[in-house]
N, CA, C and O of each residue as an XYZ file, in Angstrom:
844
protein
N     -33.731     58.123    -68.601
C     -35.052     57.669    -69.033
C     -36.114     58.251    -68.108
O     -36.035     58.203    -66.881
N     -37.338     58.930    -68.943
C     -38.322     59.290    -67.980
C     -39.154     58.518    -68.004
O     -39.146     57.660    -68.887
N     -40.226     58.564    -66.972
C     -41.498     57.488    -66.983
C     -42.498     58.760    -66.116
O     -42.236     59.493    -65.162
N     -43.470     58.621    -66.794
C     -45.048     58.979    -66.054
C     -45.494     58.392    -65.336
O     -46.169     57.463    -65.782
N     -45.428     58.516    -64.083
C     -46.551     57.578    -63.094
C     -47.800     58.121    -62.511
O     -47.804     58.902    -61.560
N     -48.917     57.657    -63.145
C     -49.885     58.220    -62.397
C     -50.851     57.336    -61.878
O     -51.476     56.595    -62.637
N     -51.073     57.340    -60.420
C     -51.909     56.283    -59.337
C     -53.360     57.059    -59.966
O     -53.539     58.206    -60.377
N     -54.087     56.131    -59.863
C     -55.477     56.033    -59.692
C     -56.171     55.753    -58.656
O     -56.133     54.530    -58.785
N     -56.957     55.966    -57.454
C     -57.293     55.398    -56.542
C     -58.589     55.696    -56.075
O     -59.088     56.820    -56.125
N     -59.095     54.758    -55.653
C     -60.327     54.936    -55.013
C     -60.572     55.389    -54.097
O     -60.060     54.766    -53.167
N     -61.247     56.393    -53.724
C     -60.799     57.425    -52.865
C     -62.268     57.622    -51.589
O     -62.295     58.556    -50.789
N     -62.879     57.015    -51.633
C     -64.395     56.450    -50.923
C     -63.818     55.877    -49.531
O     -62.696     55.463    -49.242
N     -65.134     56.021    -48.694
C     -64.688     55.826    -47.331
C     -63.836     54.813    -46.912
O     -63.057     55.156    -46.023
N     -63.749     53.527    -47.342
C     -63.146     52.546    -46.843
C     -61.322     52.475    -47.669
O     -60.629     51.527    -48.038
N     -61.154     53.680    -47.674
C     -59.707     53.191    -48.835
C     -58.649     54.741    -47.964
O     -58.108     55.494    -48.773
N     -58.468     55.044    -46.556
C     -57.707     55.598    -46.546
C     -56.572     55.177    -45.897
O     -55.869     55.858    -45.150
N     -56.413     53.974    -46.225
C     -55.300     53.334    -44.987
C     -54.472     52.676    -46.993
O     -53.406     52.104    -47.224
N     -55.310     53.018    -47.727
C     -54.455     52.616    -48.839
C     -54.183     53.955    -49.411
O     -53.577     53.616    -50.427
N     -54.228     55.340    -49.443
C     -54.104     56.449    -49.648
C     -53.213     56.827    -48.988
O     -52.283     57.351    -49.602
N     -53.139     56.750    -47.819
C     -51.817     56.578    -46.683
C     -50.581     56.329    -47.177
O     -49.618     57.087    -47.059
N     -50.592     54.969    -47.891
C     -49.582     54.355    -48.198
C     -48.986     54.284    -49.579
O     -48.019     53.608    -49.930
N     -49.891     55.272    -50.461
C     -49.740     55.446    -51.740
C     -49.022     56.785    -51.685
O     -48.628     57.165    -52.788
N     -48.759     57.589    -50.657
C     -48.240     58.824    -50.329
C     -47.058     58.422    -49.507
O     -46.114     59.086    -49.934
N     -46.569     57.472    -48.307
C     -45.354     56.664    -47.940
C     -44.811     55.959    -49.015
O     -43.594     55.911    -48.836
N     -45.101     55.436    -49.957
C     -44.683     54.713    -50.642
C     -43.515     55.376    -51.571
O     -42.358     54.978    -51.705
N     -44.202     56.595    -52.224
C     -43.416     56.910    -52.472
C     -42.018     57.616    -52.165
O     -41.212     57.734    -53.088
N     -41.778     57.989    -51.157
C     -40.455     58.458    -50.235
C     -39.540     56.564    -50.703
O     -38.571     56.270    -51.402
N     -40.020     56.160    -50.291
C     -39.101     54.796    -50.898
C     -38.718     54.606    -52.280
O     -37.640     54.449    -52.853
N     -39.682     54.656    -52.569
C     -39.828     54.823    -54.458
C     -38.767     55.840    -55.022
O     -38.029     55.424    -55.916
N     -38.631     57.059    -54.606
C     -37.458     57.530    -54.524
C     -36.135     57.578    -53.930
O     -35.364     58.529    -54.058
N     -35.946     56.725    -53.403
C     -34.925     57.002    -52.231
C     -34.402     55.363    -53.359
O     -33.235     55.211    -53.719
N     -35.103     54.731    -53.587
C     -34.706     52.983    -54.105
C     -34.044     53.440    -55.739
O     -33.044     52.939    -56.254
N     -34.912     54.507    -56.325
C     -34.975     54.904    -57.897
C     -33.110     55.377    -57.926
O     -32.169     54.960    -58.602
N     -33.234     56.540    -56.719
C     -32.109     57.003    -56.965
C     -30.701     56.554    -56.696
O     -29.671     57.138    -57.031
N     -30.860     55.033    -55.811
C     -29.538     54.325    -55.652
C     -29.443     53.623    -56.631
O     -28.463     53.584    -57.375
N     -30.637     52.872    -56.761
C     -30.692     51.587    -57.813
C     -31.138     51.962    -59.732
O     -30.718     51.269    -60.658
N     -31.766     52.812    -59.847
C     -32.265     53.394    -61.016
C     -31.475     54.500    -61.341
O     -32.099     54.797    -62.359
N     -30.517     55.415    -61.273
C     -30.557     56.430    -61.335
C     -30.779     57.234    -62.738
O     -30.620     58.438    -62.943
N     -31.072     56.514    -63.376
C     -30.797     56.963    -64.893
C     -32.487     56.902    -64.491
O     -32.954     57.378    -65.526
N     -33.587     56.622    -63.669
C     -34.933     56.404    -64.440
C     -35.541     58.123    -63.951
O     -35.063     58.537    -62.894
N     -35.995     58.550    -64.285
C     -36.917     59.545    -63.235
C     -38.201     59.392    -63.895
O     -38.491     59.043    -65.039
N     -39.144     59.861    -62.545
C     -40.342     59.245    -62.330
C     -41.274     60.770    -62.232
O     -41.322     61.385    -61.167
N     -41.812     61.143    -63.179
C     -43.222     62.430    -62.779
C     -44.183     61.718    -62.592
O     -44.735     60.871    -63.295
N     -44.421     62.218    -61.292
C     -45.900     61.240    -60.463
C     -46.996     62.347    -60.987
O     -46.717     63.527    -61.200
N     -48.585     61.620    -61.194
C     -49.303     62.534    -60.933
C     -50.376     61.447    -60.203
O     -50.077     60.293    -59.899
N     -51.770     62.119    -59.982
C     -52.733     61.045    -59.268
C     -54.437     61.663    -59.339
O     -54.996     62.758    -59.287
N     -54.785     60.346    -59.475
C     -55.962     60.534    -60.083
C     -57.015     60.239    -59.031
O     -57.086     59.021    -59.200
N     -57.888     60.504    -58.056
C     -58.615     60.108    -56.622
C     -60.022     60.056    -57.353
O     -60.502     60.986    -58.000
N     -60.564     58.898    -57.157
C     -62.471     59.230    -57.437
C     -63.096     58.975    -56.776
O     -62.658     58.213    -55.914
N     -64.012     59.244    -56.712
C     -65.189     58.206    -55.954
C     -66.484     57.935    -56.780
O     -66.370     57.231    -57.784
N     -67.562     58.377    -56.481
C     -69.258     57.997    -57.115
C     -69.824     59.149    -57.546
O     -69.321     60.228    -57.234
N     -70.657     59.090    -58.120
C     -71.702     59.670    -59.227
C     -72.681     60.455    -57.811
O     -73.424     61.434    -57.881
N     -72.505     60.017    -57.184
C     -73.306     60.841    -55.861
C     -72.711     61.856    -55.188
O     -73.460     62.434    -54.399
N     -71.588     62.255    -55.255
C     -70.789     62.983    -54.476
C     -69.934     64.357    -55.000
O     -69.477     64.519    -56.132
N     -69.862     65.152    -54.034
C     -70.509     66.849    -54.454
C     -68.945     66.341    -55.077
O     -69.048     66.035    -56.265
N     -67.582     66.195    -54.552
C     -66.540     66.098    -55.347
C     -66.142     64.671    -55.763
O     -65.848     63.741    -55.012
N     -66.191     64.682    -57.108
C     -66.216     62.736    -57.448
C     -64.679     62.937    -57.731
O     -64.246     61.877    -57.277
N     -63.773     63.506    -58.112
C     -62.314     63.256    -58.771
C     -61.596     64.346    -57.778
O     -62.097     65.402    -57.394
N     -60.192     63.785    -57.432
C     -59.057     64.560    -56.957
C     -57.899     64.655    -57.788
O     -57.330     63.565    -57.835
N     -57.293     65.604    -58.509
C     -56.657     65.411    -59.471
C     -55.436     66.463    -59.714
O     -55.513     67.657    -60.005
N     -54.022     65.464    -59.456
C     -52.421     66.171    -59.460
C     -52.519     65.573    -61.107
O     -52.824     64.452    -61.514
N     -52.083     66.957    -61.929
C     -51.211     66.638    -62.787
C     -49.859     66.239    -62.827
O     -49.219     66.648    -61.858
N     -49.229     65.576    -63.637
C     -47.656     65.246    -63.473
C     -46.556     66.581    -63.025
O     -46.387     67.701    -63.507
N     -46.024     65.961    -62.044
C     -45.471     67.113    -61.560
C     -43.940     66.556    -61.157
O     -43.803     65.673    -60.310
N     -42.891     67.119    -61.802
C     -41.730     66.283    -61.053
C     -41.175     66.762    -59.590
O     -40.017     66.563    -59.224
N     -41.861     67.215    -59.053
C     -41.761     67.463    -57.449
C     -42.313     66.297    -56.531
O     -43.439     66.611    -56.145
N     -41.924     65.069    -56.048
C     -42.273     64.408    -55.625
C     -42.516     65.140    -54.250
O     -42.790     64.296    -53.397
N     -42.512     65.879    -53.958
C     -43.009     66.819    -52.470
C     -44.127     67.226    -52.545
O     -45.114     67.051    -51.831
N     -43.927     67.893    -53.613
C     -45.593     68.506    -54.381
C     -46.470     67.024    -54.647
O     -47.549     67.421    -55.088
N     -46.502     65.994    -54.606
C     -46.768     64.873    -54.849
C     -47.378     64.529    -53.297
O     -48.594     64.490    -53.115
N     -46.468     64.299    -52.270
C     -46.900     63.661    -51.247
C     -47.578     65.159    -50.615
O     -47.804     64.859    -49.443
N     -47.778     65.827    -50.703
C     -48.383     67.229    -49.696
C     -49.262     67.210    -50.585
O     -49.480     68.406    -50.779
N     -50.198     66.376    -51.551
C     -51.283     66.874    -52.326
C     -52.318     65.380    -51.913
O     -53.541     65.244    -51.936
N     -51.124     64.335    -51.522
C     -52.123     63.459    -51.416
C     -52.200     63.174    -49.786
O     -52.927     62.255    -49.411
N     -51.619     63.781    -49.022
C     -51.852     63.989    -47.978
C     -53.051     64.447    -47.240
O     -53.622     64.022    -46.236
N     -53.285     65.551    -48.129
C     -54.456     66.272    -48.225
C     -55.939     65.698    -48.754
O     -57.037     66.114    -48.387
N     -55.709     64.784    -49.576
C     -56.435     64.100    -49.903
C     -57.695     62.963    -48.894
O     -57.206     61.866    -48.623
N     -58.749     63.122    -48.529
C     -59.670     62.517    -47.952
C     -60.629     61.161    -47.739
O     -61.738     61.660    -47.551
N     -60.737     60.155    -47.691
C     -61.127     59.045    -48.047
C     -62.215     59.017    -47.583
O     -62.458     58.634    -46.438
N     -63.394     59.587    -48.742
C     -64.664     59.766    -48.286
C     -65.958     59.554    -49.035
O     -65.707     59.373    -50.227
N     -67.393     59.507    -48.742
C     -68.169     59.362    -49.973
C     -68.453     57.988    -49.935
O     -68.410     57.152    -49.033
N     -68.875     57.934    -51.610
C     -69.553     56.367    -52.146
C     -70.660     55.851    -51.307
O     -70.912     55.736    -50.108
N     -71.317     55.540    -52.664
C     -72.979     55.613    -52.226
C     -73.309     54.083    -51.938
O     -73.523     53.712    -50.784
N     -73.341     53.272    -52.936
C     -73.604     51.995    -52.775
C     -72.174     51.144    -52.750
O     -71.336     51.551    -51.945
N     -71.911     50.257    -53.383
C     -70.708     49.338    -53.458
C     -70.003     49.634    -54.517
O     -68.794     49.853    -54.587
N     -70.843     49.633    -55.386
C     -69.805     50.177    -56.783
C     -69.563     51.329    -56.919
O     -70.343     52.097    -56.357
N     -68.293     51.990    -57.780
C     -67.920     53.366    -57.341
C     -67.857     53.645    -58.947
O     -68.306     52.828    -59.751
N     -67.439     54.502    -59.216
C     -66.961     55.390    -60.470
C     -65.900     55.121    -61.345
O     -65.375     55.916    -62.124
N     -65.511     53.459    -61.083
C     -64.685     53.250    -61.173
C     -63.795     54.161    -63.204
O     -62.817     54.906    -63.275
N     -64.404     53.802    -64.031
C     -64.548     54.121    -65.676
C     -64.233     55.362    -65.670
O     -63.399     55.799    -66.463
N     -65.014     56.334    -64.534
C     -64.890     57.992    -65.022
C     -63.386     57.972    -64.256
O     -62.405     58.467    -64.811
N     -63.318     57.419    -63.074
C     -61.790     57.870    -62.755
C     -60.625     57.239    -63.530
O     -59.497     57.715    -63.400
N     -60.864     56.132    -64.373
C     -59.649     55.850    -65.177
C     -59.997     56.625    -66.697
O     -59.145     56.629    -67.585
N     -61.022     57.119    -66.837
C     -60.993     58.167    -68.523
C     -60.769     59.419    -67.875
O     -60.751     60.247    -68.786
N     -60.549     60.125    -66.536
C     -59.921     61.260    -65.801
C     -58.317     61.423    -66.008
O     -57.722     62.489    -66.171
N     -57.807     60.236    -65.967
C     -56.709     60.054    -65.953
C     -56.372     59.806    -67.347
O     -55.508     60.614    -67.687
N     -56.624     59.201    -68.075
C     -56.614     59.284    -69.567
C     -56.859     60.299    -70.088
O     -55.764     60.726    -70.455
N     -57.567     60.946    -70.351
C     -57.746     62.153    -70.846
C     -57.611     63.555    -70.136
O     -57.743     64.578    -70.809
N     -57.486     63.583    -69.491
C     -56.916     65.145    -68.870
C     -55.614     65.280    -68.244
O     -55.286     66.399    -67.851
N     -54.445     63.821    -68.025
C     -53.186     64.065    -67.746
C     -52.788     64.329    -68.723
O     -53.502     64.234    -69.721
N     -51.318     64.818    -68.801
C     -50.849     65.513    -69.680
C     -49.879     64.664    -70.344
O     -48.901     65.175    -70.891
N     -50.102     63.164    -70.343
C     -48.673     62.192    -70.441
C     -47.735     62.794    -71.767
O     -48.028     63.183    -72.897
N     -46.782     62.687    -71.195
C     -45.294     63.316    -71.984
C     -44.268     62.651    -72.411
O     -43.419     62.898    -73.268
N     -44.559     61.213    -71.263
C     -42.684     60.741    -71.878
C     -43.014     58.945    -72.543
O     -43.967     58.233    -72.227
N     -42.234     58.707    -73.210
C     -42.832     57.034    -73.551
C     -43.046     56.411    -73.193
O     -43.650     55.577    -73.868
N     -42.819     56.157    -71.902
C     -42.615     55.229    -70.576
C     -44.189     56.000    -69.939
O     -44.215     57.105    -69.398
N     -45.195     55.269    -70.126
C     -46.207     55.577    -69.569
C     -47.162     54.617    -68.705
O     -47.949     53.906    -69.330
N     -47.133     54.545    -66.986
C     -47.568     54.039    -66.515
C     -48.986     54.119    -65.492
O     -48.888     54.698    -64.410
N     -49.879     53.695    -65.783
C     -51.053     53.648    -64.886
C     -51.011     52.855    -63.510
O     -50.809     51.650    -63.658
N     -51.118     53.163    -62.584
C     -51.304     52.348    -61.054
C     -52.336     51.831    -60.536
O     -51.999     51.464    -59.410
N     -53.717     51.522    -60.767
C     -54.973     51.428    -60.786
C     -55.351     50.608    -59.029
O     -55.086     49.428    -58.799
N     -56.011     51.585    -57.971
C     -56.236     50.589    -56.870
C     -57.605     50.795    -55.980
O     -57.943     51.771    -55.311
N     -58.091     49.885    -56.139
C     -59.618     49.937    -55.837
C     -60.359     48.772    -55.000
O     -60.187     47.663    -55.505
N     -61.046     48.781    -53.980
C     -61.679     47.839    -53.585
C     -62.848     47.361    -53.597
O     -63.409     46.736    -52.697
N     -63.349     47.727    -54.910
C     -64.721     47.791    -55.476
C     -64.986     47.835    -57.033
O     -64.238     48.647    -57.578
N     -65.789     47.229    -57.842
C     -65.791     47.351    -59.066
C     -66.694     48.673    -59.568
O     -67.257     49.497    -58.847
N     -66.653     48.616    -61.023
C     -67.516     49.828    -61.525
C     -68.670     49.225    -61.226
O     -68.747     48.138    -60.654
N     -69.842     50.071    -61.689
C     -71.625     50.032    -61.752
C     -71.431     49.160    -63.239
O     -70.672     48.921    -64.178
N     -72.460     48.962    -62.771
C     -73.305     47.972    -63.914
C     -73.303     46.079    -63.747
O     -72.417     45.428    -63.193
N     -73.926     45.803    -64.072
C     -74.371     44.522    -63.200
C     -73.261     43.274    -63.949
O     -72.818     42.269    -63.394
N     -73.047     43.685    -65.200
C     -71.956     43.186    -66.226
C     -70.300     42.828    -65.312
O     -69.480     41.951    -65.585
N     -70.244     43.992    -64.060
C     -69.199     43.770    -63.368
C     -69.264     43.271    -61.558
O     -68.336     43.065    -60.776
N     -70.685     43.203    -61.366
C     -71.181     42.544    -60.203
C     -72.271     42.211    -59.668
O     -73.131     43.087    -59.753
N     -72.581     41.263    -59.135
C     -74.193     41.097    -58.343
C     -74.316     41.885    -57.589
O     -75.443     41.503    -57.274
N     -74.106     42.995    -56.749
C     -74.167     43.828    -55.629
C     -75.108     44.830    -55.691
O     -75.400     45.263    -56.806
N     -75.737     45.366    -54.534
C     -77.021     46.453    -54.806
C     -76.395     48.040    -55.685
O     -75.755     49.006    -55.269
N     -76.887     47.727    -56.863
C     -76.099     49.030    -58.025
C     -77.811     49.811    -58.313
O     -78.927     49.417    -58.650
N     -77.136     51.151    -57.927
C     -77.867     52.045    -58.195
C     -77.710     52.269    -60.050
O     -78.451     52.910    -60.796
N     -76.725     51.642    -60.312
C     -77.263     52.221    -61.714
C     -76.566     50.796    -62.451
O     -75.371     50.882    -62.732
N     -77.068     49.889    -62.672
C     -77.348     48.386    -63.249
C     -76.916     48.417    -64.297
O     -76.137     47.535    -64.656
N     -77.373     49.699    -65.339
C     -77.159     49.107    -66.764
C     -75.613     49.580    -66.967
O     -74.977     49.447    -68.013
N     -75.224     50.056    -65.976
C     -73.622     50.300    -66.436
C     -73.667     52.216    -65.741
O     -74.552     52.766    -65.085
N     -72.279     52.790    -66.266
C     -71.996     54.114    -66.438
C     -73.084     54.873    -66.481
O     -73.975     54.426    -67.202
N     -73.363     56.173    -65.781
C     -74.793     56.739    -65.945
C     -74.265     57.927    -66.949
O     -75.311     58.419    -67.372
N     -73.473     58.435    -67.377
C     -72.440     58.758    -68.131
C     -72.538     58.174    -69.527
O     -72.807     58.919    -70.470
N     -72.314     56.768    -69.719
C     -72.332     56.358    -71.228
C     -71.037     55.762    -71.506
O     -70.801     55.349    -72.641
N     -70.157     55.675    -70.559
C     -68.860     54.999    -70.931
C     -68.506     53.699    -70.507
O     -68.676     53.304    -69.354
N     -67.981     52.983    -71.483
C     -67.962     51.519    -71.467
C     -66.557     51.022    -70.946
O     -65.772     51.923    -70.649
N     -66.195     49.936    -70.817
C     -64.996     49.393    -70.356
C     -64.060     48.912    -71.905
O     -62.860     48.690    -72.065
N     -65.124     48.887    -72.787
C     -63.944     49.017    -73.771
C     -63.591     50.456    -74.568
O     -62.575     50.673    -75.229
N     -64.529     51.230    -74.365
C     -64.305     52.775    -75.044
C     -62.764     53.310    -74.380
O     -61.832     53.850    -74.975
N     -62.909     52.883    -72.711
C     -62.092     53.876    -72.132
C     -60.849     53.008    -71.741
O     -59.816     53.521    -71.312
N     -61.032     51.494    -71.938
C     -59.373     50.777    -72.518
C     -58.888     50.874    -73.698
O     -57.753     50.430    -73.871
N     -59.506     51.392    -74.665
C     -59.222     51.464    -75.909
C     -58.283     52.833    -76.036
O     -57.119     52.875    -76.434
N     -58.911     53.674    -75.694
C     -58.365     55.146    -75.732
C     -57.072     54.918    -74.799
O     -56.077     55.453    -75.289
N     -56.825     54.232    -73.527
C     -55.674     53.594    -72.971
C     -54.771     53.135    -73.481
O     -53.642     53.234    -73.000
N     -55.162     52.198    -75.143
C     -53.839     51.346    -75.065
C     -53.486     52.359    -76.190
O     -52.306     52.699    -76.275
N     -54.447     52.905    -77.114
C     -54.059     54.248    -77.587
C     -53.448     55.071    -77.657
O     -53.137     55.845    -78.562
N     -53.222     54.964    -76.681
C     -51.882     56.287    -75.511
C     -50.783     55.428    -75.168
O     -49.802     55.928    -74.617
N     -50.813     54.441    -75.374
C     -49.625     53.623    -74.790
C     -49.824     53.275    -73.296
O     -48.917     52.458    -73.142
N     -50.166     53.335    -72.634
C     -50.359     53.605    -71.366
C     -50.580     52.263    -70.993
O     -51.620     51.644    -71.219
N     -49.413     51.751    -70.321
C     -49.630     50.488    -69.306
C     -50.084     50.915    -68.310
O     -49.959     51.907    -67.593
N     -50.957     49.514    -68.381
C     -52.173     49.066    -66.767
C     -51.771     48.602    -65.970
O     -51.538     47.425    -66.245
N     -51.504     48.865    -64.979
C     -51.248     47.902    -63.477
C     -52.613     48.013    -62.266
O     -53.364     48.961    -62.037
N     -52.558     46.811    -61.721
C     -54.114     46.988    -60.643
C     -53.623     46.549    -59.665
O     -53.182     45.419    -59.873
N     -53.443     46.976    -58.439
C     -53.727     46.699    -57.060
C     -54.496     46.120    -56.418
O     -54.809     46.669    -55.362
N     -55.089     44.890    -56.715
C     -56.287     44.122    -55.842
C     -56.225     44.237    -54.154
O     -55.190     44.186    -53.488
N     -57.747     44.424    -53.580
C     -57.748     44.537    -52.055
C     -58.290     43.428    -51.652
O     -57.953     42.723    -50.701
N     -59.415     43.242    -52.641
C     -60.144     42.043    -52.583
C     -61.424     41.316    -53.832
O     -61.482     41.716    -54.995
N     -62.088     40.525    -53.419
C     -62.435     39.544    -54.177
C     -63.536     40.496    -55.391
O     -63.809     40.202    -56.554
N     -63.856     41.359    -54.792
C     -65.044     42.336    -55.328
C     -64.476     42.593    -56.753
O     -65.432     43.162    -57.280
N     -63.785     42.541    -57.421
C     -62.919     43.210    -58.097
C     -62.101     42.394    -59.010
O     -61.254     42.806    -59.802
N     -62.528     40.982    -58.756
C     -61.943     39.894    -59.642
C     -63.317     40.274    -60.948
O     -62.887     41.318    -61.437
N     -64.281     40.041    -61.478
C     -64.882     40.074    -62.640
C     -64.272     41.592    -63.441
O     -63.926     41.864    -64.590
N     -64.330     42.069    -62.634
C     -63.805     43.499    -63.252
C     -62.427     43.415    -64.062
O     -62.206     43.662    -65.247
N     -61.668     43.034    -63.152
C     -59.890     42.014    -63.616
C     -60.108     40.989    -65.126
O     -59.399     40.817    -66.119
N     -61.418     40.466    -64.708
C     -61.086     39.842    -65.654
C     -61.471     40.151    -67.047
O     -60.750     39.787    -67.976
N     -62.870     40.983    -67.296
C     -63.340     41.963    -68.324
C     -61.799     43.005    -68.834
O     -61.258     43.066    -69.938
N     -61.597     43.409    -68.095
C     -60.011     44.407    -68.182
C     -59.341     43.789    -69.008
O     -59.008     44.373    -70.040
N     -58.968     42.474    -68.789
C     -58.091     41.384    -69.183
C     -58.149     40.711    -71.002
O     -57.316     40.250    -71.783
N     -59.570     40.984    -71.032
C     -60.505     40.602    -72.229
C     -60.327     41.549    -73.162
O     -60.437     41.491    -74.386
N     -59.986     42.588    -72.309
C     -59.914     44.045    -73.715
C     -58.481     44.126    -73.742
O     -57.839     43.868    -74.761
N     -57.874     44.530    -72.483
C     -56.401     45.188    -72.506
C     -55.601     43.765    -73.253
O     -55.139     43.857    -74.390
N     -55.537     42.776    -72.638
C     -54.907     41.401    -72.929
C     -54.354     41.327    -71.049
O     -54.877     41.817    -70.049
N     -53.175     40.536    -71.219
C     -52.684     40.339    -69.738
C     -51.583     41.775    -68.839
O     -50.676     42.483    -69.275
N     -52.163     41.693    -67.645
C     -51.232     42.331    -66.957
C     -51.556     42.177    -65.419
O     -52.489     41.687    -64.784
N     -50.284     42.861    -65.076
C     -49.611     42.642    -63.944
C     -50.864     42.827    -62.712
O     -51.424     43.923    -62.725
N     -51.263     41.956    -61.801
C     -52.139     42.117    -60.354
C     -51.559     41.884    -58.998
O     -51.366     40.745    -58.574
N     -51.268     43.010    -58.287
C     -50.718     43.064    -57.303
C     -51.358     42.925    -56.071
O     -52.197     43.731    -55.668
N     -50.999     41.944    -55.462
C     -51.947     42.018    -53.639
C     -51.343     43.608    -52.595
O     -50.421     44.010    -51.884
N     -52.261     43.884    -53.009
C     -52.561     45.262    -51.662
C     -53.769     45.002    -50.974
O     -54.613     45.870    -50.751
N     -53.892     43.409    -50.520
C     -55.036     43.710    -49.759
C     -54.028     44.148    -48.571
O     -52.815     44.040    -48.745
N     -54.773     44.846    -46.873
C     -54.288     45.333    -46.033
C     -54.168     44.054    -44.932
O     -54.789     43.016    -44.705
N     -53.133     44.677    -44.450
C     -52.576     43.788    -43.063
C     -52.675     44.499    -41.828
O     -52.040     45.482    -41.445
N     -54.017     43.518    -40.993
C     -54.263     44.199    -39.634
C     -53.474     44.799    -38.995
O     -52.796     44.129    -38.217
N     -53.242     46.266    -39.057
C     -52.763     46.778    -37.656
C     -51.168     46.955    -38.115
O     -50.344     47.300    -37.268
N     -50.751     46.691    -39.564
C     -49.434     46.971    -39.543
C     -49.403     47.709    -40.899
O     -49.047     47.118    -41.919
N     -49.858     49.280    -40.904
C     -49.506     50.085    -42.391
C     -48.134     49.676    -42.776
O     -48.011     49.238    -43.919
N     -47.021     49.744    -41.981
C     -45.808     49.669    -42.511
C     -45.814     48.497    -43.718
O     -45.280     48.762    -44.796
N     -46.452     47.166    -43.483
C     -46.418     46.119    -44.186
C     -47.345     46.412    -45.544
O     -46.974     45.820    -46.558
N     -48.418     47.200    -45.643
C     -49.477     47.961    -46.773
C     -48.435     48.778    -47.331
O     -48.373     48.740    -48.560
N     -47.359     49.719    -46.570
C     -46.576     50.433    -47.414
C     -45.168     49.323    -48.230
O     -44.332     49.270    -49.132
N     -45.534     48.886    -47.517
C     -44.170     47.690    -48.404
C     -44.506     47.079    -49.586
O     -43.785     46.957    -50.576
N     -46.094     46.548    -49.379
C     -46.495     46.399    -50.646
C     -47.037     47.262    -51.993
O     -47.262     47.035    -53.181
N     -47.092     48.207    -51.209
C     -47.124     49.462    -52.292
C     -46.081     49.735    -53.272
O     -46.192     49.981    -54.474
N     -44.549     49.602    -52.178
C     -43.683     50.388    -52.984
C     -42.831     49.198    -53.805
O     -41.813     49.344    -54.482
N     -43.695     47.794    -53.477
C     -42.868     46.630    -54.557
C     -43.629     46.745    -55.952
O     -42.940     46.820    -56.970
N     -45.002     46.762    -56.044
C     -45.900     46.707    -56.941
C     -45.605     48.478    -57.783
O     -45.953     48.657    -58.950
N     -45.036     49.435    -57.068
C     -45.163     50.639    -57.728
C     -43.747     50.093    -58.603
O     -43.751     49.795    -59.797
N     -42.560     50.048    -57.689
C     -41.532     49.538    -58.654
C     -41.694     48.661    -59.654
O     -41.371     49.016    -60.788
N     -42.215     47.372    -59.432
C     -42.403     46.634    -60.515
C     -43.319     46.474    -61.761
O     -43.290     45.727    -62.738
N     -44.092     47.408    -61.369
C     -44.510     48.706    -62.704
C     -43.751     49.058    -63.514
O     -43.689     48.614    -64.661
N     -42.898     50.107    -62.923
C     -42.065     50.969    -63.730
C     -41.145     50.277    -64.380
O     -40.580     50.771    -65.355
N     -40.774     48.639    -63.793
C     -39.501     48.167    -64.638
C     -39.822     47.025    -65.572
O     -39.100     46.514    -66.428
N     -41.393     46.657    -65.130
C     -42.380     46.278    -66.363
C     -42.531     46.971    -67.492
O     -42.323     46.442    -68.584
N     -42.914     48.245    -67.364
C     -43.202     49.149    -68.542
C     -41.847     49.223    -69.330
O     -41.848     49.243    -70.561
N     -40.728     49.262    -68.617
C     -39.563     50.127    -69.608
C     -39.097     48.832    -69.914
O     -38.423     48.756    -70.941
N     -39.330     47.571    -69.138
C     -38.483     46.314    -70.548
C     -39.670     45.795    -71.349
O     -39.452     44.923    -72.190
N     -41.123     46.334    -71.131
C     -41.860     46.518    -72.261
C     -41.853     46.872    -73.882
O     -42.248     46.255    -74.872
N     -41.222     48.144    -73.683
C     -40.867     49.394    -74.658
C     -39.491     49.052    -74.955
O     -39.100     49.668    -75.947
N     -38.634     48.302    -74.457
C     -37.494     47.789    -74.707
C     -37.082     46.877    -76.337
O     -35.959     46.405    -76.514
């Protein structure tokens, strides 16, 4: 059985200790797949954004079944940018919707962010652009085209910023899975542990989904 995995992440200054661990994580993720799963394989790809202000807003691996080529791309990857509080969140999940190449039935999204989109609909916070997307894209245009594709949602919560957003998501998609990745002072190892429970229990969500 194959499965598509592709992380989404927020990729703005305050999120590289979760970028870190979205690149450790997976060395487990494989090492667990292939004792315990072996029948599953997993083409990672990953989707990095940040804001409407910034010379590069998206970082973007297509599915690639080289999980090497996977961790040496997000390695490379920078945790930088973002202008106000809210980030891009919409363009980096219709990035990932529409320009991966998803292939196999088993299709999973990783979604992890510590900040909601723009528009005031998803927070009180100082938003440079209030009425929403400066773009034109809505939270139901670009869940719609999601469930479209088949494509299960999973979200990584860091923190509280990000509950109205969860719950609008919730309103369109219906229910799914919210994982605590907030971070633990001073111990990545424990951020990578929770990475690689919430990445697994994705993948074995989706396939007794489709089951």
């Amino acid at each position: 059985m194959e499965v598509d995995l592709c992380f989404v992440v927020d990729c703005t200054g305050s999120m590289a200790s979760h970028i870190d661990a979205t690149k450790e994580c997976i060395i487990a993720v494989e090492e667990y797949m292939g004792k315990m799963e072996p029948k599953i394989k997993v083409r990672l790809g990953f989707i990095g954004y940040r804001d409407h202000c910034d010379s590069k807003r998206f970082e973007c691996l297509n599915f690639t079944d080289s999980h090497e080529e996977f961790k040496d791309f997000v390695a490379k990857v920078v945790a930088t940018g973002g202008g106000d509080t809210p980030e891009d969140v919409l363009g980096g999940l219709n990035e990932a919707i529409t320009t991966m190449t998803w292939r196999n039935v088993i299709r999973v999204l990783l979604h992890v962010c510590d900040a909601p989109p723009h528009g005031l609909r998803f927070n009180n916070l100082a938003d440079t652009y209030p009425e929403g997307d400066p773009n034109g894209l809505t939270a139901e245009d670009v869940l719609e085209n999601m469930k479209s594709k088949n494509i299960y949602y999973f979200f990584g919560r860091i923190n509280s910023l990000t509950n109205e957003m969860v719950r609008i998501f919730k309103s369109i998609l219906g229910e799914f899975d919210v994982f605590d990745l907030e971070e633990v002072n001073d111990k990545p190892e424990q951020l990578t542990i929770k990475f690689f429970n919430a990445t697994c229990s994705a993948i074995t969500t989706a396939i007794s989904l489709r089951e």
